[in-house]
C-alpha positions in Angstrom: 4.3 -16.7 -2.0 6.5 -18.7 -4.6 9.4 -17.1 -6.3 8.2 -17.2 -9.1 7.4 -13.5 -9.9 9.7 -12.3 -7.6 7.2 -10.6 -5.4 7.8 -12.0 -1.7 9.5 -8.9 -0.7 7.9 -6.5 -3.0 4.3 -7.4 -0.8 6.1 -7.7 1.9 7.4 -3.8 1.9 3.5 -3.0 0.3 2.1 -4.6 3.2 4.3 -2.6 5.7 3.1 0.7 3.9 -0.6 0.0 3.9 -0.7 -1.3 7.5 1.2 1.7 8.8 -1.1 3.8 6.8 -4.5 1.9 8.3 -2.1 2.2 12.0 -2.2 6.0 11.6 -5.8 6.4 10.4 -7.8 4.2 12.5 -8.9 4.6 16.1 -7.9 1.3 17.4 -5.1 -1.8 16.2 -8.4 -3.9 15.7 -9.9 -1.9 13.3 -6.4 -1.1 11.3 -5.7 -4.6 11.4 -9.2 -5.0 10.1 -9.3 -2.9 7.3 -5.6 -3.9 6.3 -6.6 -7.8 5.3 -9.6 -6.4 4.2 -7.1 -4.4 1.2 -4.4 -6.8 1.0 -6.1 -10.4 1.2 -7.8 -9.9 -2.9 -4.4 -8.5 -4.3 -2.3 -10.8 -2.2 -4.4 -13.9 -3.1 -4.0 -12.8 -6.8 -0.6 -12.2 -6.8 0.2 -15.8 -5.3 -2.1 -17.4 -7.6 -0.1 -15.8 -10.9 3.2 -16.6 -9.4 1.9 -20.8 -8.7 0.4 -20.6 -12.2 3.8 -19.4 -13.6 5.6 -21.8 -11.3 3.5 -24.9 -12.6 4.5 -24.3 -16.2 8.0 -23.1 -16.1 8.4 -26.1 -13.7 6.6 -28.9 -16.6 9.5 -31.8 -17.3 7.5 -34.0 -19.7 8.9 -33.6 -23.0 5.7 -33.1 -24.7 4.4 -30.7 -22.5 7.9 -28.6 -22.6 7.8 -28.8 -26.1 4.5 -27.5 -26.3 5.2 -24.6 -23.9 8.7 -23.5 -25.4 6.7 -23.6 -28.7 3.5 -21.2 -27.4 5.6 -19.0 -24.9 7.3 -16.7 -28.1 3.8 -16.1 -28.9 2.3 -14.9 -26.3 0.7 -11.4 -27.3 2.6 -8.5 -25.5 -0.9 -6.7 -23.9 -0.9 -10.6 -21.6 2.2 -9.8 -20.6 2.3 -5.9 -20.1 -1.4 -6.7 -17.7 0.0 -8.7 -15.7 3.1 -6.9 -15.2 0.9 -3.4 -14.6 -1.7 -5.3 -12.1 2.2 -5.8 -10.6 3.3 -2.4 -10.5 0.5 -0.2 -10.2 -0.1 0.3 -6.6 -2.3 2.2 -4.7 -1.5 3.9 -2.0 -4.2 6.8 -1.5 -4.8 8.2 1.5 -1.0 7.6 3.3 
């Protein structure tokens, strides 16, 4: 996980509270540790991917391209940025 969004320890602590959660409902480690990467591994993979993508721009040092991204970043409709930041923060934790 880049630092990019900040999210290293934020999965780390969701991870903890979805594995205990498979620990307590499943007959055997196997199958909790089963069914845990089974839930985390599409989230996680997503997350990771936003925070390289973010990385890779805020990271550009040709002056065109910096230009170019100072110019478009102001204009970035709100609704991008509120979906990304709700696929962030909306967790769920049914059945814990």
């Amino acid at each position: 996980m880049t630092p990019n969004l900040g999210q290293g320890a934020g999965q780390s602590i969701e991870d903890a509270i979805i594995l205990a959660g498979h620990l307590k409902r499943s007959p055997t480690i196997n199958e909790a540790l089963e069914r845990y990467e089974h839930e985390r591994t599409g989230r996680t993979s997503q997350i990771t991917r936003m925070s390289n993508r973010i990385g890779r721009v805020a990271q550009l040092n040709n002056g065109v391209s910096v230009a170019l991204r100072d110019a478009l970043f102001p204009h970035i409709p709100a609704w991008v940025l509120e979906k990304q930041l709700k696929y962030l923060y909306e967790v769920r934790f049914e059945g814990l």
